[in-house]
C-alpha positions as CSV (number, residue, x, y, z in Angstrom):
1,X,235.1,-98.8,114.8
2,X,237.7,-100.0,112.4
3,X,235.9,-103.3,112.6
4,X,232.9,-101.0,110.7
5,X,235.2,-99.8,108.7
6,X,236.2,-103.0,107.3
7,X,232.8,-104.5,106.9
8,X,231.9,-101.2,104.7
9,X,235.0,-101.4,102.5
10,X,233.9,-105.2,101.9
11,X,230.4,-104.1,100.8
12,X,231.5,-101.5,98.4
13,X,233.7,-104.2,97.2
14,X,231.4,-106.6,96.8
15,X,228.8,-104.1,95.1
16,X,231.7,-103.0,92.6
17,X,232.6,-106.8,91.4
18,X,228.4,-107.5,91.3
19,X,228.1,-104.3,89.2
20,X,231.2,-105.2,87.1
21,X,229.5,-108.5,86.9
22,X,226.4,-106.6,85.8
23,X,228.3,-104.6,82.5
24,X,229.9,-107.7,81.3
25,X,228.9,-108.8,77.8
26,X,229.3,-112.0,76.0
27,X,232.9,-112.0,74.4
28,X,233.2,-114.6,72.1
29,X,234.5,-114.4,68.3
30,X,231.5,-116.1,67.6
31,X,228.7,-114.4,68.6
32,X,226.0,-113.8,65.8
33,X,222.7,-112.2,66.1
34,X,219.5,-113.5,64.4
35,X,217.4,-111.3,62.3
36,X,213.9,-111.5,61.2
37,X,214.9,-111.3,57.7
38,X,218.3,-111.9,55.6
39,X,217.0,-109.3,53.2
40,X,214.8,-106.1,53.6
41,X,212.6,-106.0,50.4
42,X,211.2,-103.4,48.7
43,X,208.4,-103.6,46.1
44,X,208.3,-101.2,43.0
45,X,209.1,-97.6,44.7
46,X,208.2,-94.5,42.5
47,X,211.3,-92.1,42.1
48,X,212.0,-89.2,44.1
49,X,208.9,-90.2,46.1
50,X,209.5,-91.7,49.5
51,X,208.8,-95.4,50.5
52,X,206.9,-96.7,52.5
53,X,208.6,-98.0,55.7
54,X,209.6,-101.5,56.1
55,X,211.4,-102.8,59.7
56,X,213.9,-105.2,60.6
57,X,214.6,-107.2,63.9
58,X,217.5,-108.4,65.3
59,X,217.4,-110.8,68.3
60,X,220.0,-111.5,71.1
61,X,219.5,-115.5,71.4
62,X,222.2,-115.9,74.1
63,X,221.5,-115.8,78.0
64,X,224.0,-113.0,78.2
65,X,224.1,-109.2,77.3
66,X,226.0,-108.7,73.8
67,X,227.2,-105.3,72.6
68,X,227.1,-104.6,69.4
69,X,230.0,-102.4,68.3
70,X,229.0,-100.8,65.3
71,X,225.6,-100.4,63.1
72,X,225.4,-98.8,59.9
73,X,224.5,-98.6,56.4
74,X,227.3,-99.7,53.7
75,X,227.1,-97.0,52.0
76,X,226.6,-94.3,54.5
77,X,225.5,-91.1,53.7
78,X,225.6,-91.8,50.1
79,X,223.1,-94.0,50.2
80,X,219.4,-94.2,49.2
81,X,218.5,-95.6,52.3
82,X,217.5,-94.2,55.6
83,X,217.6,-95.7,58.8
84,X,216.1,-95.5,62.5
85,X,217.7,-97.7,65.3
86,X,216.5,-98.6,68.0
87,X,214.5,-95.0,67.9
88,X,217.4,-93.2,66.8
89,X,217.2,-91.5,63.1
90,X,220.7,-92.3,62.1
91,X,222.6,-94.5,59.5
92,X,224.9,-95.3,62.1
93,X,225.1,-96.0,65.6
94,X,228.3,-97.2,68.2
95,X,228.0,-99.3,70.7
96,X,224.3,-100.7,71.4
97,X,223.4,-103.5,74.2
98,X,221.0,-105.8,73.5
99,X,219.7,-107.7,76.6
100,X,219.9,-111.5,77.1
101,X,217.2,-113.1,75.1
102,X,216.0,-109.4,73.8
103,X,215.7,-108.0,70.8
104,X,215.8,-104.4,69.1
105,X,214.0,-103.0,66.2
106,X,216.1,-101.2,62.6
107,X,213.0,-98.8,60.8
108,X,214.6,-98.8,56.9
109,X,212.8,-96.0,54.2
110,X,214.5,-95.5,50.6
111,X,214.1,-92.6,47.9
112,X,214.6,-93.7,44.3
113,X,216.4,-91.1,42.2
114,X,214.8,-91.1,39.0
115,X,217.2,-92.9,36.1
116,X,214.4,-91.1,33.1
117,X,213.5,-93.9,31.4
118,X,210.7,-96.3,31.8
119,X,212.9,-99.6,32.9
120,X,212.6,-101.2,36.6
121,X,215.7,-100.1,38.2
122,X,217.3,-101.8,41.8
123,X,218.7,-100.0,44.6
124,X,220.7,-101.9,46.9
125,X,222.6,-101.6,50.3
126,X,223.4,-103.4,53.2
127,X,223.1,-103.0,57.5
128,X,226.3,-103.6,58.3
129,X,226.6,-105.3,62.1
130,X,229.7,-105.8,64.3
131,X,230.0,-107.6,67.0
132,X,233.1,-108.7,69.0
133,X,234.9,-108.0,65.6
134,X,232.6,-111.0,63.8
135,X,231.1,-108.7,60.9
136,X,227.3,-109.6,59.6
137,X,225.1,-108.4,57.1
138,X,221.6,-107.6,56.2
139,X,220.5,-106.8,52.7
140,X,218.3,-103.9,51.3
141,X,216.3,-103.8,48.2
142,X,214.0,-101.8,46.4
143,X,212.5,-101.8,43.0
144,X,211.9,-98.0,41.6
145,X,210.3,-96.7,38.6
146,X,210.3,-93.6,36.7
147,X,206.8,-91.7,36.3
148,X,205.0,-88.7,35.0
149,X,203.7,-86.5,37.5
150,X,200.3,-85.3,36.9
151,X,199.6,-82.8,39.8
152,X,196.5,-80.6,40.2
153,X,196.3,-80.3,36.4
154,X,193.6,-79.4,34.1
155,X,194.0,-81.3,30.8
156,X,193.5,-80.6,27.1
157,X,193.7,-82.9,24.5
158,X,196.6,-85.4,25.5
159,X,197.4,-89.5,25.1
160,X,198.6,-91.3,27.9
161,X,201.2,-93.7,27.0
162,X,202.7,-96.8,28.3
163,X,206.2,-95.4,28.4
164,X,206.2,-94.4,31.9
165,X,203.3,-94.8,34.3
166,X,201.5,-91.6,35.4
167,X,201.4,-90.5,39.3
168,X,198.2,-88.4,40.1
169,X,198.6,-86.2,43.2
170,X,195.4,-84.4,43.6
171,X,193.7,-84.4,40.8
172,X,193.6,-84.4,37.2
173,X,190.9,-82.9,35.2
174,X,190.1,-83.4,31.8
175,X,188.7,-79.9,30.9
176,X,185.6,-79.7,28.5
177,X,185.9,-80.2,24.8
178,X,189.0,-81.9,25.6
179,X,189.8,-85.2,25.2
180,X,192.1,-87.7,27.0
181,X,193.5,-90.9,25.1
182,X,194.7,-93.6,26.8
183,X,197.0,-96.6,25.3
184,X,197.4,-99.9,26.3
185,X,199.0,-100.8,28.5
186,X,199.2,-97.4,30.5
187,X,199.4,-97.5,34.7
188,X,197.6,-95.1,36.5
189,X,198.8,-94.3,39.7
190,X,196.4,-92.5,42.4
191,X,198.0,-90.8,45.8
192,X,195.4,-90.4,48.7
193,X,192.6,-88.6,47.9
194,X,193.4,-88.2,44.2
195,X,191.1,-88.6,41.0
196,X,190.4,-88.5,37.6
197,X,187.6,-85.8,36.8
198,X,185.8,-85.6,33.6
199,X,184.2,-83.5,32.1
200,X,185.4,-83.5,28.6
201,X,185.9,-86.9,27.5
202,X,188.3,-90.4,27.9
203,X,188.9,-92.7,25.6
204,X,190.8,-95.6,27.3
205,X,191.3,-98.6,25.0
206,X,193.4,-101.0,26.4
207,X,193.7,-104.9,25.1
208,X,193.3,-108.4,27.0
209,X,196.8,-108.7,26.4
210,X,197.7,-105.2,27.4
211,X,195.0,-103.4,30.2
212,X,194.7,-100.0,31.1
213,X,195.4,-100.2,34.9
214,X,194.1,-97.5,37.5
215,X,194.7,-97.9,41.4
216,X,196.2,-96.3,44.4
217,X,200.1,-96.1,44.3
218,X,200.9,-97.9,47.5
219,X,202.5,-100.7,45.9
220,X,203.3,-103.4,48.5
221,X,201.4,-106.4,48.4
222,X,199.6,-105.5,51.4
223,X,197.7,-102.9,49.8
224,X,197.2,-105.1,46.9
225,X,192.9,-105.5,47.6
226,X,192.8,-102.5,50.2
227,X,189.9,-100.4,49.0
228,X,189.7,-96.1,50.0
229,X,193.3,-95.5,48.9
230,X,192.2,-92.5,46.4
231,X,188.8,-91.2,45.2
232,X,188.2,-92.9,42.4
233,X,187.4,-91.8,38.6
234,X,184.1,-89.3,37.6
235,X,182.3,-88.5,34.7
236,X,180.5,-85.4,35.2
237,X,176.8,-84.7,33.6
238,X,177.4,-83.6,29.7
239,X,180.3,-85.7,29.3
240,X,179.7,-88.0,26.3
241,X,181.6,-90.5,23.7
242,X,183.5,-92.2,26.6
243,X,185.3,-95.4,26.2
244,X,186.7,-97.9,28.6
245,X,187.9,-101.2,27.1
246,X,190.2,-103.5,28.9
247,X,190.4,-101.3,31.8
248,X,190.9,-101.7,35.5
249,X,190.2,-100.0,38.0
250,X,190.8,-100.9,41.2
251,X,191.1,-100.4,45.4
252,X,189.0,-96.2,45.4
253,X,186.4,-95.1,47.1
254,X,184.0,-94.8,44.1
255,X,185.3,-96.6,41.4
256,X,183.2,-94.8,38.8
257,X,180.9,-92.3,39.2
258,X,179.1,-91.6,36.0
259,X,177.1,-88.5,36.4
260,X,176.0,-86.1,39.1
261,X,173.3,-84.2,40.3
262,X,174.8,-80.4,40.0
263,X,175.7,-80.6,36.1
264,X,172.7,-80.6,33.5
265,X,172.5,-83.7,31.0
266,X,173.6,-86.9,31.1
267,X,176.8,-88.4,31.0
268,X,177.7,-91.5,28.9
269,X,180.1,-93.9,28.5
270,X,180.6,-97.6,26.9
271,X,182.5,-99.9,29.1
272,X,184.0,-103.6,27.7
273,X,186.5,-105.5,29.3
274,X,185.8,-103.4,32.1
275,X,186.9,-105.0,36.4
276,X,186.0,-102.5,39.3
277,X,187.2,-104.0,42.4
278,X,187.3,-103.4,45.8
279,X,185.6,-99.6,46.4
280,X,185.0,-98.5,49.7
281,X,181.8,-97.0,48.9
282,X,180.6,-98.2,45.5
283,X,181.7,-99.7,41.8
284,X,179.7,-97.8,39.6
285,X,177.4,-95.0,40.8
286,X,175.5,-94.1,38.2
287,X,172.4,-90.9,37.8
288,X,171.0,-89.2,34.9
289,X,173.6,-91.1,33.1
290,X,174.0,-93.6,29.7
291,X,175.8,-96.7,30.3
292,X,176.4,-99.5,28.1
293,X,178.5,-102.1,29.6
294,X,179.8,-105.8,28.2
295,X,182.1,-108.7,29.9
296,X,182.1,-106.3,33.0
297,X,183.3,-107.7,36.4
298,X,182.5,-105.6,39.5
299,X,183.5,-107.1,42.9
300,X,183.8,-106.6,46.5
301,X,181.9,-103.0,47.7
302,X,181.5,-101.5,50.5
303,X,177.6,-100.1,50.1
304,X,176.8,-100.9,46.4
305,X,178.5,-102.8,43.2
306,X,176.4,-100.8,40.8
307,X,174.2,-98.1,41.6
308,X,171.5,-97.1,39.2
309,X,169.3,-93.4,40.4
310,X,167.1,-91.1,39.2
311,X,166.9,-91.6,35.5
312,X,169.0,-92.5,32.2
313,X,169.8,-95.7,30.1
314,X,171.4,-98.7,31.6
315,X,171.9,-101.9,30.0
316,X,174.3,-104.5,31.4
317,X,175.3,-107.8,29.6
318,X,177.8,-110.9,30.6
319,X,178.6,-108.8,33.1
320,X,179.5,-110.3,36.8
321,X,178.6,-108.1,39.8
322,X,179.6,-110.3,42.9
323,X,179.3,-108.5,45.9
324,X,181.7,-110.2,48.8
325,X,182.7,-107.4,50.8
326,X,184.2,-108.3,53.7
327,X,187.8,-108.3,56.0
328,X,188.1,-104.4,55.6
329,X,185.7,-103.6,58.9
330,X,183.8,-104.7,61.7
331,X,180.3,-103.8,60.4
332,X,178.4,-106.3,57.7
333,X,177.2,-104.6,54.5
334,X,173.3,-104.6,54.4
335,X,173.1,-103.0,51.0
336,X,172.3,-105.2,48.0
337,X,175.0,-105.5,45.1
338,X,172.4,-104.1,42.5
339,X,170.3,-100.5,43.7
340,X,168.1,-99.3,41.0
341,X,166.0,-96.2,42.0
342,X,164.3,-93.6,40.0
343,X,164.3,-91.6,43.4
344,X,167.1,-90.1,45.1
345,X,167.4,-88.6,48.6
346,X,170.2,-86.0,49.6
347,X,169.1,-85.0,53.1
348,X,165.8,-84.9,54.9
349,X,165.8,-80.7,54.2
350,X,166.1,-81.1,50.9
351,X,163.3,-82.8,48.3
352,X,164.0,-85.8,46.8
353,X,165.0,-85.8,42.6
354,X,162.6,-88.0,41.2
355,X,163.3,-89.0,37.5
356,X,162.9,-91.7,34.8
357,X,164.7,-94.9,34.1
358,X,163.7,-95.2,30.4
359,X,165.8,-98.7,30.6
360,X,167.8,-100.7,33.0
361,X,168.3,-103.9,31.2
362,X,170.5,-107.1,32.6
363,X,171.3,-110.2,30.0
364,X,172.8,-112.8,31.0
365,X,173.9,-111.6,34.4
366,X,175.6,-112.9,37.4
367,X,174.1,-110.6,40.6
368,X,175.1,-112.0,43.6
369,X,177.2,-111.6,47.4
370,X,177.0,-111.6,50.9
371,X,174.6,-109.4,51.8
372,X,173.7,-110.4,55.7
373,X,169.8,-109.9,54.4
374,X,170.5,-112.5,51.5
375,X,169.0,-109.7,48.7
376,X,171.4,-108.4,46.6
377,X,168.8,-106.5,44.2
378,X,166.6,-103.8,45.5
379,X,164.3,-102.0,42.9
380,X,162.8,-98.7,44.1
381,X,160.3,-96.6,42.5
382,X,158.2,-93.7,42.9
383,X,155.0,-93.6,41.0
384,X,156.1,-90.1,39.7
385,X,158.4,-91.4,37.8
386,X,159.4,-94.4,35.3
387,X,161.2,-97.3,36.0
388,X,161.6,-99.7,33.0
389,X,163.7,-102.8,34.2
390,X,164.2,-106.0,32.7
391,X,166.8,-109.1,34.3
392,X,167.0,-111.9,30.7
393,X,168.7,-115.0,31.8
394,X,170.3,-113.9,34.9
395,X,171.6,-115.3,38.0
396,X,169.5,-113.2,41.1
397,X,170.5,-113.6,44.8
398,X,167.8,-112.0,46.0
399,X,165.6,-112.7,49.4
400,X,162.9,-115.9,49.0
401,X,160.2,-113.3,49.1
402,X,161.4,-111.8,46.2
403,X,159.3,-111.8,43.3
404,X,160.4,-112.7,39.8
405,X,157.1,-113.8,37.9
406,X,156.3,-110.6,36.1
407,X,157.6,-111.8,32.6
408,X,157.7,-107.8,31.8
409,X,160.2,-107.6,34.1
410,X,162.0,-111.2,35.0
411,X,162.6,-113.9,32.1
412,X,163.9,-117.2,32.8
413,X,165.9,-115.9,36.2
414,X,167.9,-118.7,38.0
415,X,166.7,-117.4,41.4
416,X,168.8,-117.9,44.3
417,X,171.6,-119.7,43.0
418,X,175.3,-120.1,44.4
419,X,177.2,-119.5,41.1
420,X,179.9,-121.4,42.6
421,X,183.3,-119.1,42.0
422,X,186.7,-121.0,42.0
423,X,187.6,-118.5,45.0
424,X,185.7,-115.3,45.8
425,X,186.9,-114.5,49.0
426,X,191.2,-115.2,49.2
427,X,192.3,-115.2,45.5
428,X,189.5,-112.6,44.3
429,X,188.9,-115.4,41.8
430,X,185.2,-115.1,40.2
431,X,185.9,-117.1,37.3
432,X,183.1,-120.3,37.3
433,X,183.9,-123.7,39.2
434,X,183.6,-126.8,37.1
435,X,180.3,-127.6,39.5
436,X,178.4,-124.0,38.3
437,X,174.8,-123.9,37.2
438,X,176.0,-120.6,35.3
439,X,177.7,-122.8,32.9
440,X,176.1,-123.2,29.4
441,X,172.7,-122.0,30.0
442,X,173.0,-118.2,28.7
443,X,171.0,-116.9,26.9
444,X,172.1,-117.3,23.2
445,X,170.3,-114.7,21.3
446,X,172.4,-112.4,23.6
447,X,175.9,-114.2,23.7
448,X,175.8,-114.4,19.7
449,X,176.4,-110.3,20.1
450,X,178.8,-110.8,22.0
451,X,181.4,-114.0,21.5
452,X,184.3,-113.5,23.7
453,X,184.4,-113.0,27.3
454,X,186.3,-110.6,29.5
455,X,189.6,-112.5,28.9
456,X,189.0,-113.2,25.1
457,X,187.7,-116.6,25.0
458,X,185.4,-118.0,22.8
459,X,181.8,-118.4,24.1
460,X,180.4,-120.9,21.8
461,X,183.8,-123.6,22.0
462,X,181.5,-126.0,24.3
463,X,177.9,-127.1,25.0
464,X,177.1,-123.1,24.8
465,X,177.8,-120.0,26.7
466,X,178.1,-119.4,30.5
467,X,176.3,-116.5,32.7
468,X,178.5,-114.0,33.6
469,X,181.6,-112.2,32.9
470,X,183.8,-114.8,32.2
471,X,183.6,-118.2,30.0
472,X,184.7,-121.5,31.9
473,X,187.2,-123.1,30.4
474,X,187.6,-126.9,30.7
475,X,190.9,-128.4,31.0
476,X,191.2,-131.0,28.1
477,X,192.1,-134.8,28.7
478,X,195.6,-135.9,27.8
């Protein structure tokens, strides 16, 4: 029996020095952990509006269990900073064990105060990390910037500056009669589901030098082509006299609508200088509606680049609709880059409108994509209606049964022709490659009307102008 008792007090011994074993950590002075990052960067944050969140990792690269003593933010609870450790919302922590060869995840968010005036300000911290008394350090920045909130607000007659950018929550509505001016240089910033609704009217004149920008206001390069990140701008029916020059407008669901069904009249607008990039659902979307657009670039769609129904006035020159879509979902767009229809179907209980496109006019035109059918321009028509079309000198990527003989409709068309881009699909770049056969065969009747191209170049500085939005420009010999 106490030959039992013995063996017993030996295993509980052993068993305490294996678990003792178990809870040592390494000790040395010179421990360091490893970290995903030496500094946690924000890009520009809007003030008094939260962050996104941004994550750091720190790894245990030793074949023993460390302890890390302490882990907290320099500035405590003073700071603009907010952490989550290793799941637990708290800008410090005591005492966490990282397991040999493990790692453990630090979730960082930041609020901006606002400084009120319009210049980039930095807000800086640190992580600070001890471990076996050896002190470490990661580094956290953000970039904020002061705005003008513009939240469910119907507008009178106002200007936009460039002083501070404008945050849209929302919406904002420009009421009828009234009038919104926009200077150059002005940033529109959209939240989720937010838009700019007309009905009065905008006059948005930005320069080369100085563009009117609107996009969503998630701000980190990531979201820097991601379309759907707020509705988009709209022109109701009856709004007239508006003016986009030098404008952007980029990463909405519909990046103008001019026009709609409901309202009586048309809607009109002018648009120079004008990119519409990456729109979940379409670039312009246009019905019962007067457009007139010049040096207009309009990329990367989801169903449509420009969408033409019902009825109005559309003419189109040097303008570049390039329809790439692609990298935003699993399904392949089938819809062609250009839609004209003088028909327009809402649902099968409902009759379809039926109207007249007194013009839809393209000069010296780029039209062109990915379209998994190889058409990107589909003209529709119902006998009941007109639909007066005309394509002068354009580049058409359209299917090889397409047919582009009717001189009443089709003059001199470069018919399925690869424009040749610099870079279409990584850099968004849709300015002409050396190797294009857009280059100096525009029409010149048309390019004499307009001489500069959508980044104020000269047209006529070489053998004669390009197709297209944009003028190639040769680099000169040495």
């Amino acid at each position: 029996m106490k030959n039992l008792y013995y063996i017993l007090i030996l295993f509980l011994s052993l068993g305490y020095l294996f678990s003792c074993e178990d809870e040592k950590y390494l000790s040395s002075a010179d421990v360091k952990l490893r970290f995903s990052v030496d500094t946690v960067m924000f890009d520009t944050v809007f003030t008094t509006i939260g962050s996104t969140t941004q994550h750091l990792k720190i790894y245990n690269p030793y074949d023993q269990k460390v302890l890390i003593s302490s882990v907290k933010l320099a500035k405590g609870e003073t700071s603009s900073f907010r952490l989550n450790i290793n799941g637990v919302s708290s800008n410090e922590v005591q005492n966490l064990e990282i397991a040999p060869f493990d790692s453990m995840y630090i979730f960082v968010e930041v609020t901006v105060d606002p400084n009120g005036q319009n210049l980039p300000l930095v807000v800086k911290d640190s992580i600070e990390f001890v471990t076996n008394s050896n002190p470490q350090d990661v580094d956290l920045v953000a970039w904020g910037q002061d705005f003008n909130l513009i939240k469910r607000e119907i507008l009178k007659s106002t200007t936009w500056t460039s002083e501070k950018p404008y945050l849209v929550y929302n919406y904002a509505y420009v009421d009828s009669n009234a009038t919104l001016t926009i200077n150059p240089g002005t940033k529109v910033y959209f939240h989720k589901d937010a838009g700019l609704y007309v009905k009065g009217k905008v006059v948005a004149k930005g320069t080369v030098e100085n563009p009117i920008i609107f996009q969503g206001d998630r701000l980190e390069d990531v979201y820097a082509n991601v379309p759907d990140q707020w509705n988009g701008v709209l022109l109701y029916s009856g709004s007239s006299n508006n003016d986009f020059s030098n404008v952007e407008i980029k990463n909405a669901n519909i990046g103008l609508q001019v026009g709609n069904i409901e309202d009586k009249g048309s809607a009109k607008v002018k648009l120079n200088n004008v990119k519409i990039q990456n729109m979940a659902y379409a670039g312009i979307f246009a019905m019962k509606s007067d457009i007139q657009a010049v040096n207009c670039l309009i990329t990367n769609c989801g169903f449509y680049a420009v969408a033409l129904l019902v009825s109005g006035n559309y003419e189109f020159n040097h303008s570049t609709i390039a329809n790439y879509w692609g990298g935003y979902g699993f399904k392949a767009r089938s819809t062609p880059a250009v839609f004209i229809s003088n028909i327009l179907n809402i649902s099968k209980d409902k009759p379809d409108y039926i109207g007249d496109i007194e013009k839809a006019t393209f000069g010296n035109c780029i039209i062109t994509g990915n379209a998994i059918d190889g058409n990107e321009l589909i003209l529709r028509k119902s006998s009941e209606g007109i639909s007066n079309y005309m394509f002068d000198r354009c580049i058409l990527q359209v299917a090889d049964t397409f047919k582009t003989t009717n001189t009443e409709h089709f003059v001199n068309i470069l018919k399925g022709i690869d424009p040749k881009f610099v870079d279409p699909y990584k850099k968004y770049n849709f300015e002409l490659d050396t190797l294009s056969k857009a280059k100096d065969v525009a029409n010149r009747t048309i390019s004499k009307l307009y001489p500069s191209d959508l980044k104020g170049h000269d047209r006529f500085l070489d053998n004669g102008p390009d197709i297209g939005a944009m003028e190639r420009q040769e680099k000169k010999a040495k």
